[in-house]
C-alpha positions in Angstrom: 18.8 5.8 -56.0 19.1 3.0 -53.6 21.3 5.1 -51.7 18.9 7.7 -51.2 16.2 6.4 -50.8 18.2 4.9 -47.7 19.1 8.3 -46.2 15.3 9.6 -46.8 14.3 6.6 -44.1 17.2 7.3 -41.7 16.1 10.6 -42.0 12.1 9.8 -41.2 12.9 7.4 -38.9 15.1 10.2 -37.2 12.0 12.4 -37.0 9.8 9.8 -35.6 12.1 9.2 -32.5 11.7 12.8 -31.9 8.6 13.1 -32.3 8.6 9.8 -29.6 11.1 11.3 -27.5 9.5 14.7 -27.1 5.8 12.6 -26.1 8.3 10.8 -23.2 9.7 14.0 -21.8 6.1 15.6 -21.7 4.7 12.6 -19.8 8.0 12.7 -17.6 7.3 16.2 -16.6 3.4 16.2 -15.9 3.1 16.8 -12.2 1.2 14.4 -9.9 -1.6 15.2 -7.7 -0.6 15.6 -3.9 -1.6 12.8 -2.3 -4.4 13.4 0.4 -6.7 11.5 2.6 -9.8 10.1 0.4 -8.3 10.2 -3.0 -8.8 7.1 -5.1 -6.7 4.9 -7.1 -7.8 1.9 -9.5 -5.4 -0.6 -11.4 -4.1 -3.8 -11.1 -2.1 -5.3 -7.8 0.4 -8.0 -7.4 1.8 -9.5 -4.6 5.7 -10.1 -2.7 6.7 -12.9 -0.3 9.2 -15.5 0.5 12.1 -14.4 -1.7 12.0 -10.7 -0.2 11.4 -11.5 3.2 13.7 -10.5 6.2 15.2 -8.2 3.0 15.5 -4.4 3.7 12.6 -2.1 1.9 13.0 1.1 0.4 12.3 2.7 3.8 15.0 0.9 5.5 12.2 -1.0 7.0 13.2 -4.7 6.9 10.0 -6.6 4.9 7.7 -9.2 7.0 5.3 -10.7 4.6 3.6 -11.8 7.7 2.6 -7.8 7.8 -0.1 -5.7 6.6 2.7 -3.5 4.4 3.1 -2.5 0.9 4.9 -1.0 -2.2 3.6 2.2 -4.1 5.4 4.1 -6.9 5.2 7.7 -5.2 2.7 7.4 -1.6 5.2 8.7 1.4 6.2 6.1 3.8 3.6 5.3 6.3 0.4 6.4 4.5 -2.5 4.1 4.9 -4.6 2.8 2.1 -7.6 0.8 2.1 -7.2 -1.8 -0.5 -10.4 -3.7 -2.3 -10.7 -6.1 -4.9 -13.1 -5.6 -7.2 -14.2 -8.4 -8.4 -15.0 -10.2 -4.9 -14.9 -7.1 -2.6 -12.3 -8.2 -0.1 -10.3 -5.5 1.5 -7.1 -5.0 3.5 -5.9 -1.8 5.5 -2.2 -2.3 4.5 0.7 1.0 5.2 3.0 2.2 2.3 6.8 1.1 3.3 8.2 0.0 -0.1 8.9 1.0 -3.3 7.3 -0.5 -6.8 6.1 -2.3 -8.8 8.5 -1.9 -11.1 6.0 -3.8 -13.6 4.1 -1.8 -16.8 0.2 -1.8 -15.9 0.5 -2.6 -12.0 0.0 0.0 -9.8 0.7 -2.0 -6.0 2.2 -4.7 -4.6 1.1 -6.0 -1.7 2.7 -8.5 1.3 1.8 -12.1 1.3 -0.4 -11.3 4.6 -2.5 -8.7 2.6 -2.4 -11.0 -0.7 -4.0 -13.6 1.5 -6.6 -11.3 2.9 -7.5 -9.8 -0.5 -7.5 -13.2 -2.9 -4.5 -12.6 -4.5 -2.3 -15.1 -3.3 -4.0 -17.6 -5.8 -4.6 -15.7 -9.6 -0.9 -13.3 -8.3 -2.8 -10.3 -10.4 -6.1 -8.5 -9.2 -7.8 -5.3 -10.2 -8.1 -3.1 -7.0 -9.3 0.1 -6.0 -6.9 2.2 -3.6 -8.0 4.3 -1.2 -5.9 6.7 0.8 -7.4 6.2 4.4 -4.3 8.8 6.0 -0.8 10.5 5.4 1.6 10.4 7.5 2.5 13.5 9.8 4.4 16.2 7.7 7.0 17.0 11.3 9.4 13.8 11.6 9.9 15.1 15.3 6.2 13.8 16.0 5.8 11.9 19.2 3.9 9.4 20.7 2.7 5.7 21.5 2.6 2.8 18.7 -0.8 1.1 18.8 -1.3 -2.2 16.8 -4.3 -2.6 14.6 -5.9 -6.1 14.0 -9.4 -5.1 12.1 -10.9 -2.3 10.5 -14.7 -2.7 9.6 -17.3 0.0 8.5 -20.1 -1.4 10.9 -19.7 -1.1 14.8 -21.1 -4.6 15.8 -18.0 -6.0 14.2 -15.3 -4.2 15.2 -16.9 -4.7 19.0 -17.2 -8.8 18.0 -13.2 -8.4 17.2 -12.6 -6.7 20.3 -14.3 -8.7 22.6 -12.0 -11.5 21.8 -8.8 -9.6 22.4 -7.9 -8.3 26.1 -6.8 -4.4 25.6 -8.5 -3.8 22.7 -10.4 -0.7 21.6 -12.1 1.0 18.9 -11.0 3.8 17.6 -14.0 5.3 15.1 -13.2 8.0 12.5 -14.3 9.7 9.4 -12.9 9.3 6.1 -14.3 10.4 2.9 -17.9 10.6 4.5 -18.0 6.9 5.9 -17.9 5.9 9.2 -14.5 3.1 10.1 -14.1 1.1 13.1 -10.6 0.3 13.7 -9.9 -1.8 15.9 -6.3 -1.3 18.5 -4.1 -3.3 20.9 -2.0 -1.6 23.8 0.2 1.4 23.5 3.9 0.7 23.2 6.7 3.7 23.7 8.6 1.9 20.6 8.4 0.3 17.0 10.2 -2.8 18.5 7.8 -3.2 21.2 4.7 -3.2 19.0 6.4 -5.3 16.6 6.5 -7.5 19.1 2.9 -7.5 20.2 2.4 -7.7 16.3 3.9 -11.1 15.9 2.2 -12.3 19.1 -1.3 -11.6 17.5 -0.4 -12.7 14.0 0.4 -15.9 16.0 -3.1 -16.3 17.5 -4.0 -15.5 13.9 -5.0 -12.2 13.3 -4.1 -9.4 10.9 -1.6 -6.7 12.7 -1.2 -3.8 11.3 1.5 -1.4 12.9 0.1 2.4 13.3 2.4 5.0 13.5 2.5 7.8 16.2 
């Protein structure tokens, strides 16, 4: 009797891992939304510094924690996203150049320049809300300038207050998801190494840079 009741719980037990196994593979094959400018995301956010820096990311990008860069599960390379905390409003314009985290219940990890910018640094774990400010350009043959970004604000007077501190600065004012941003932009380099560059230079006089794509 002993014996069988044994096999009747192998046997249940069995049936329950399928049942488990079967709910895994459905999850596994749900398909995602497309990503697309304006969409919304809301978890919890880490942050990544010393330890990875100067390290190589999953873009090949080599990490600076001293940049306004983080990692997402499945946002192409170079999208920008608009990160706020929720519980005191602080937000960071950070681009997507890393993969992870590879942590149950996170859904971003951010550098130690945006972790400072957003309160993180301090409690390590905030609740966010993610938005997708732009994608980057479907063509890898596209062409043109690197600008560096220092601010980006949703009233005018501020952006203007940043620029008028920084010589060859601009604002550069678009639309997204009905509200109006002011992003403030330094120079116009031919390269990523020259705009890195002028990105370490204005980190050094203390602001935020932000690397924009062509």
């Amino acid at each position: 009797m002993a014996g069988a009741r044994g096999r009747v719980r192998l046997v249940a037990a069995m049936a329950a891992l399928g049942l488990l196994a079967g709910c895994s593979r459905a999850v596994m094959t749900t398909p995602r939304v497309p990503p697309v400018a304006g969409m919304e995301e809301v978890g919890m956010a880490s942050w990544y510094g010393a330890p990875h820096h100067g390290r190589r990311t999953a873009s090949g990008e080599v990490y600076d924690m001293h940049q306004l860069t983080a990692a997402h599960k499945t946002l192409p390379f170079g999208t920008r996203i608009l990160v706020t905390n929720r519980d005191t409003s602080q937000s960071a314009e950070v681009r997507v150049n890393d993969r992870g985290p590879f942590v149950e219940g996170r859904i971003l990890d951010v550098s130690y320049a945006a972790g400072r910018l957003l309160g993180a640094v301090g409690p390590g774990i905030i609740p966010v809300r993610v938005r997708v400010l732009s994608l980057p350009p479907r063509s890898s043959s596209s062409e043109g300038p690197y600008t560096v970004q220092i601010g980006s604000f949703t009233t005018r007077a501020r952006a203007e207050a940043l620029r008028d501190t920084v010589n060859g600065a601009s604002i550069a004012e678009t639309t997204l998801a009905g509200e109006t941003v002011y992003r403030v932009r330094v120079g116009s380099y031919a390269d990523r190494t020259q705009a890195a560059a002028a990105a370490r230079a204005l980190t050094a006089r203390g602001h935020q840079a932000l690397i924009v794509e062509p």
